[in-house]
C-alpha positions, -999 to +999 in steps of 0.1 A: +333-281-009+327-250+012+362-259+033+381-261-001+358-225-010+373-209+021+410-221+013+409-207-024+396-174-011+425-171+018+445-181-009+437-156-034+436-130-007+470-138+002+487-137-030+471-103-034+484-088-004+516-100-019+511-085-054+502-053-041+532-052-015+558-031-038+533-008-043+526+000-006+564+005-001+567+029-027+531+042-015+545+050+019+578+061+015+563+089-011+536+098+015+565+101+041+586+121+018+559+146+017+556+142+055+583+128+071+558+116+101+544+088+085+578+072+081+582+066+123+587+027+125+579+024+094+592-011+091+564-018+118+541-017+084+563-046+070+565-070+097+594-061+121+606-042+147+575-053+167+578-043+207+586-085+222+556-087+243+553-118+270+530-146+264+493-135+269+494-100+263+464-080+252+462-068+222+437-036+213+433-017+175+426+018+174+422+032+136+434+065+148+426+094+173+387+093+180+391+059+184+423+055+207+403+082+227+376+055+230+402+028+240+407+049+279+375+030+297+387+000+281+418+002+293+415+011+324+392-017+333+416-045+317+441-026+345+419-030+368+408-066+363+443-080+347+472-065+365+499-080+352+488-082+318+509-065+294+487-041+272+500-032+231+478-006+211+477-005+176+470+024+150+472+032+118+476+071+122+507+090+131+485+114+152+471+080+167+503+069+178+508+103+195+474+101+213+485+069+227+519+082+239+494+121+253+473+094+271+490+062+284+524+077+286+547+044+292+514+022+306+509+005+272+531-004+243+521+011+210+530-001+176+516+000+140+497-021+127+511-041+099+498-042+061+476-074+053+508-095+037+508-132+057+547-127+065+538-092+082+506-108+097+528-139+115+562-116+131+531-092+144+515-122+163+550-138+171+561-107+184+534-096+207+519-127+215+482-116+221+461-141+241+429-119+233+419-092+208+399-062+211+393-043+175+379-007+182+345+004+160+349-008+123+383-022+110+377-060+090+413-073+079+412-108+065+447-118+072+450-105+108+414-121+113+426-153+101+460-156+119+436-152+149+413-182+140+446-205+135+461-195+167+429-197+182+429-164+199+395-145+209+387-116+188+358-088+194+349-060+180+342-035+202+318-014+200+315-022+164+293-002+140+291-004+101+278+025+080+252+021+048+285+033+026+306+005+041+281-022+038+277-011+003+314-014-004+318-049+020+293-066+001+309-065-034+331-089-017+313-108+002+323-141+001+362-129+011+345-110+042+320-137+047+347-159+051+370-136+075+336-135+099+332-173+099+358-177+125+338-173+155+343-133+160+325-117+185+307-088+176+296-061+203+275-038+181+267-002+190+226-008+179+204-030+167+207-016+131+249-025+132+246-058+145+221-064+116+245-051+090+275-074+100+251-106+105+242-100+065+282-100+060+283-134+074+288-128+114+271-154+137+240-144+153+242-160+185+277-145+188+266-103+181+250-085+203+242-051+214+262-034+237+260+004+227+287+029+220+319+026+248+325+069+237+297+073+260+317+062+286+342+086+286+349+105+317+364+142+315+400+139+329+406+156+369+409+191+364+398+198+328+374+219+333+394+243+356+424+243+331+401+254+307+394+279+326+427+295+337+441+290+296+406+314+283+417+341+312+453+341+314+460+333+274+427+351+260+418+372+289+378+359+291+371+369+259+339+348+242+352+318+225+337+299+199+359+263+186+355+246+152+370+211+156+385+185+140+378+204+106+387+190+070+391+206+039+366+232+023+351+233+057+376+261+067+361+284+037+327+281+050+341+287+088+358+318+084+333+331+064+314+325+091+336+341+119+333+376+097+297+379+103+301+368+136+329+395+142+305+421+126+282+420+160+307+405+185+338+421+177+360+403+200+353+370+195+377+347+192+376+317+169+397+285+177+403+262+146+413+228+153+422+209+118+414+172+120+446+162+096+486+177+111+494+172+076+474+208+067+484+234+092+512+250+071+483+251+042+458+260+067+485+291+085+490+298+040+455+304+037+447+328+072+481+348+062+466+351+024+430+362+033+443+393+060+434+372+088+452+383+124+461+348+140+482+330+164+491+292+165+492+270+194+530+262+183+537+301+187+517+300+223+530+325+248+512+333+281+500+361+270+466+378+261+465+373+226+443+398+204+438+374+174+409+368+158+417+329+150+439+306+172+450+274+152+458+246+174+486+233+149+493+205+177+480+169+188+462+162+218+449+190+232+415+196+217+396+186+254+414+218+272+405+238+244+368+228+242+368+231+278+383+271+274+353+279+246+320+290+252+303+272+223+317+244+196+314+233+163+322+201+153+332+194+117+340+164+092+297+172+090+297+204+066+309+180+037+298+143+035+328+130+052+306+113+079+310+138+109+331+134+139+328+129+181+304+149+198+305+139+228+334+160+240+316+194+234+285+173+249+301+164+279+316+200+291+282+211+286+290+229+254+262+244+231+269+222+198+265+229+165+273+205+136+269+202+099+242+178+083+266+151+069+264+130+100+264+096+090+294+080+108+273+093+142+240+090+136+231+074+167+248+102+189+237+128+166+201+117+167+203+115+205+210+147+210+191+160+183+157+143+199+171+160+230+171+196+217+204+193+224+220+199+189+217+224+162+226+213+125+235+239+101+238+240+065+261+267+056+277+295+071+250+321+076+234+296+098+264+288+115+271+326+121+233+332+132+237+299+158+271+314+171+255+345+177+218+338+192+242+312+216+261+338+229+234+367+232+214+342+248+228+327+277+198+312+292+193+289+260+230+282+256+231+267+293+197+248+291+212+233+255+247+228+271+230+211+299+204+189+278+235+179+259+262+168+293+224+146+307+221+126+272+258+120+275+255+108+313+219+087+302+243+063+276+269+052+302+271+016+306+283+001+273+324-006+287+310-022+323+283-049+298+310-056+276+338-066+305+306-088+322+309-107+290+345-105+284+345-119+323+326-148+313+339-155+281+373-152+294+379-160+330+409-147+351+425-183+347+424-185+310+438-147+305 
């Protein structure tokens, strides 16, 4: 009874996918009219033009940038361990295609990840040929789950977490995502609280476990800090520097207003504004051109000293040198409830940090720092101008915050080197 359960479900799951399959095409070829960028390999969405991978390649899913930032340890320990394995990244994002292409250059094959349809599903697997699978944070897809059971292929989530919004929305289908867990997953769960919330969807206790979050793990690249260094004098010449990162809409308002109190008692400060979404700079350069703001864009850069009071970075993969050239950072996603976004960045450079209260998609890093003294949370942007301010009048504090911030980050390494011990034992050398 329960195996003929499981087959209606896949069943029904399937013919969906298939139902709804015009309607992506049409989806996606309108968002790419709007932005031409989500039409690269767009037939990689379908079920073609996969790179052809030899037998036993390893196959890793990265949702988008934060996460194929978190892919790097990963990464290079598989290099390390497995040579002459051939390594394919998936995204969903444009901008996480390009962060794949910023970090690995030619060292890994990238290609989209297809839409759920079973045809799509099958010339993915056919075409890369994964002997393992390593699915980065939170991303459950029945279909691609599946086709991993059948072909018997190893599947973890890495560092997998699960937020109270997500559980919410996974349990109105439970039995389909019950059923896509039953097939002997691996879960490596940041904390206890996440490994609880995908055992009630139906993972297999004695196959999650705790392994904490691989972001910790992250190691500034060789000569980041001193590039930071030499863009802040050459292109700003030293003048203080305050970032607001990875920023989303109606945030912006509430920064700039911001950056005008600020300007009222430090009146060459500089704010760099780092969108999270490529598709908003033109509206975001609109909006600073309407409101009398005097700015320069990354795309415009010239080594020279600029006099601006906002620098947009309107490119991709550059946000680490330009923490590294600031003197104190905001991270956004956190002034709305859009869940907040990676701290660790600003944490690790030592960085002063502020962030909004709508943290819910980093609550364990968030609360680590916070418990630390090594966070400020603002609600609006009086507080963010007052926190700008009393950071940069106050050196002492800013440094002993920075500092309390780069030790928490140090404290949590550990996660990537438990999770290859069990990947090594699950998976010997031989097998792989």
């Amino acid at each position: 009874m329960k195996s003929l359960l499981r087959n209606f479900i896949r069943f029904s799951y399937a013919i969906l996918t298939y139902a709804l399959f015009p309607v992506l095409i049409f989806f996606w070829i309108l968002k790419g009219i709007f932005n031409n960028v989500y039409l690269d390999r767009m037939t990689q969405r379908f079920g073609f033009n996969y790179p052809n991978l030899k037998a036993g390649s390893v196959w890793i899913h990265a949702v988008s940038v934060g996460e194929v930032q978190a892919t790097i340890p990963l990464v290079n320990q598989i290099k390390s361990r497995y040579p002459d394995k051939d390594i394919i990244i998936t995204t969903v994002t444009p901008t996480g295609a390009l962060q794949v292409k910023n970090i690995f250059h030619d060292t890994v094959h990238h290609s989209y990840i297809p839409f759920e349809t079973p045809f799509a599903v099958k010339n993915f697997f056919n075409s890369i040929k994964p002997c393992i699978a390593l699915i980065m944070e939170t991303e459950i897809w029945p279909n691609l789950y599946n086709e991993c059971g059948l072909r018997k292929i190893p599947l973890i989530l890495v560092s997998a977490r699960i937020s109270l919004k997500s559980l919410a929305n996974y349990k109105r289908f439970l039995p389909l995502f019950r059923e896509t867990l039953s097939h002997g997953i691996l879960i490596a769960a940041q904390s206890k609280i996440d490994a609880e919330r995908f055992i009630s969807l139906g993972a297999d206790p004695n196959r999650t476990w705790v392994m904490g979050n691989i972001k910790f793990d992250f190691s500034l690249p060789k000569g980041t800090i001193k590039q930071g260094e030499i863009l802040k004098e050459n292109s700003f010449n030293n003048r203080p520097i305050w970032i607001a990162a990875s920023t989303h809409e109606g945030e912006e308002d509430i920064i700039l207003d911001a950056h005008k109190e600020i300007l009222k008692n430090i009146n060459n400060m500089i704010l760099i504004l780092a969108p999270r979404h490529p598709e908003r700079f033109q509206k975001i350069k609109q909006k600073l051109s309407s409101d009398n703001w005097e700015y320069k864009s990354r795309s415009d850069y010239e080594k020279t000293h600029h006099k601006c009071e906002v620098f947009l970075i309107d490119t991709i993969g550059e946000l680490l040198l330009f923490y590294a050239a600031s003197d104190i950072a905001f991270v956004g996603g956190s002034l709305l409830p859009i869940g907040g976004h990676n701290l660790l960045e600003p944490a690790s450079l030592g960085l002063p940090t502020i962030s909004g209260p709508h943290t819910f998609n980093q609550k364990e890093m968030t609360n680590l720092l916070e418990e630390a003294n090594a966070l400020k949370i603002i609600s609006n942007s009086k507080e963010l101008a007052n926190n700008i301010i009393t950071f940069h009048s106050n050196r002492s504090k800013s440094e002993v915050v920075g500092e309390r911030a780069k030790a928490i980050v140090e404290n949590n390494k550990g996660a990537i080197s438990g999770l290859m011990r069990r990947l090594d034992d699950i998976f010997p050398e031989k097998q792989i």
